[in-house]
Steps between C-alpha positions, in 0.01 A plus 500: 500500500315592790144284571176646443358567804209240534147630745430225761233276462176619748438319787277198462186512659210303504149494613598347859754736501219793411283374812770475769599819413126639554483350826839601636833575262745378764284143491588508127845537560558196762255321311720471161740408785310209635455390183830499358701311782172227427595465159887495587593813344721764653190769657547853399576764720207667689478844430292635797714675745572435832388843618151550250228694629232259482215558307132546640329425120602291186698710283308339202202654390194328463374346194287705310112427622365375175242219546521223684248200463463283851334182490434205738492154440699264233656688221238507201730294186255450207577256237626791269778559732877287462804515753780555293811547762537348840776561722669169560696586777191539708374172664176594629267689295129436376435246279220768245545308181416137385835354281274605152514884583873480609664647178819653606667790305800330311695761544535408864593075521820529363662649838419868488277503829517884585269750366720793353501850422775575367412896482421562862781219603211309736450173477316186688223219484193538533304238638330421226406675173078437400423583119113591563334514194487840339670706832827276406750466724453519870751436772413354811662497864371259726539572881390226723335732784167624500297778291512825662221700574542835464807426236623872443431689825457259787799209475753659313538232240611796223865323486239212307395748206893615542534183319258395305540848301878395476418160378256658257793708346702203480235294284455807330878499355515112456171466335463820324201615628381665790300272767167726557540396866721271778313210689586467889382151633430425851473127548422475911272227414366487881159477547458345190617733318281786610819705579613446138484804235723706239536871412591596095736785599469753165790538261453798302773771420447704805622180673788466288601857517496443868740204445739663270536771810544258799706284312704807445505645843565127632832521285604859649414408866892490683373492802208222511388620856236252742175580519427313869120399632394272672296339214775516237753392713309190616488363186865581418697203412834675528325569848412184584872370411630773775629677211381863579628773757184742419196304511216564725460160624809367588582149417643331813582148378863335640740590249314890469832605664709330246300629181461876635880524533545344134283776377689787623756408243297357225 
């Protein structure tokens, strides 16, 4: 008796995955590389070509402009609000809660860490996970630079509301309901702390339409082309590990030599 023929699983993604790809598809790629040989498993094959045709814009498109609240200063937590999921593999993020509003989510201390959706195949950890009073749950993404000014237009920090909506979706399918909005914190706490602030990135279902698609056109992408600038690229950590033949600001540490000759036949 012959098999049934079996579909194969979709490619995992997740929301890091999501904002590499905005910035530059061929970063994703030797990103998931970079990662992999860390973690001492065998790094898949890169897909990007040696002979692309670079790309002059992401091939993402935006998320949709729904509204986005930007505020400066310390992150308002009232005595309503409870953290209910931390992500313990991350050493260095804010201390928000005193021990008595700490009340994590059972359903994630008995060694299921990840965040997953099983439907759209993404997965990942927030952060942290906020229950704020009657909005419910909120995830939050700290970044440890400072607030932008100008957070849509001027600095390009759209890969951050990349994945907060993600992250929303994911708390959406764990929890069961769908966070109103994503929290990004910026903790650059120089100047005492006058360069501190957080945007709620909104979570409605135009967002999650627009995930649904990218996630799609993420999977169907065979080519994963760069997208070089200078401003991407010099904040590229396959980049900065000599890792990539396309970028606009070439790395030229001592082993770059050594590195651009192992990616030709990644």
């Amino acid at each position: 008796m012959i098999a049934p023929l079996t579909e194969a699983a979709p490619e995992h993604l997740t929301p890091h995955d999501l904002v590499t790809y905005f910035r530059c598809p061929h970063e994703m790629e030797l990103t998931r590389t970079l990662h992999a040989k860390a973690m001492g498993r065998v790094p898949p094959l890169v897909r990007t070509p040696l002979d692309v045709v670079p790309l002059r814009h992401s091939p993402m498109a935006p998320p949709p402009a729904g509204p986005v609240r930007v505020s400066e200063g310390r992150l308002d937590i009232t005595e309503r609000d409870l953290l209910v999921y931390e992500d313990s593999g991350e050493a260095d993020l804010p201390v928000l809660f005193p021990p008595e509003r700490v009340r994590l989510d059972p359903r994630f201390t008995n060694g299921h860490a990840n965040l997953i959706d099983a439907e759209l195949g993404i997965a990942g950890r927030p952060d942290l996970v906020i229950q704020r009073g009657d909005v419910g749950f909120v995830p939050l993404e700290f970044k440890s630079t400072h607030l932008f000014v100008g957070y849509h237009e001027a600095h390009g920090r759209l890969f951050d509301a990349v994945q907060a909506i993600a992250e929303c979706r994911l708390v959406q399918a764990v929890f069961g309901r769908r966070p109103e909005y994503g929290v990004v914190l910026y903790g650059d706490t120089a100047g005492g702390g006058s360069r501190e602030g957080w945007v709620e990135v909104s979570y409605g279902e135009a967002e999650e339409r627009w995930l649904r698609a990218v996630v799609d056109q993420v999977r169907r992408d065979r080519t994963r082309a760069p997208v070089p600038s200078e401003r991407t690229c010099g904040s590229c950590e396959p980049n900065a590990e000599g890792l990539c033949r396309f970028a606009a600001t070439r790395y030229e540490g001592p082993h770059h030599r050594e590195r651009f000759l192992t990616t030709r036949v990644l």
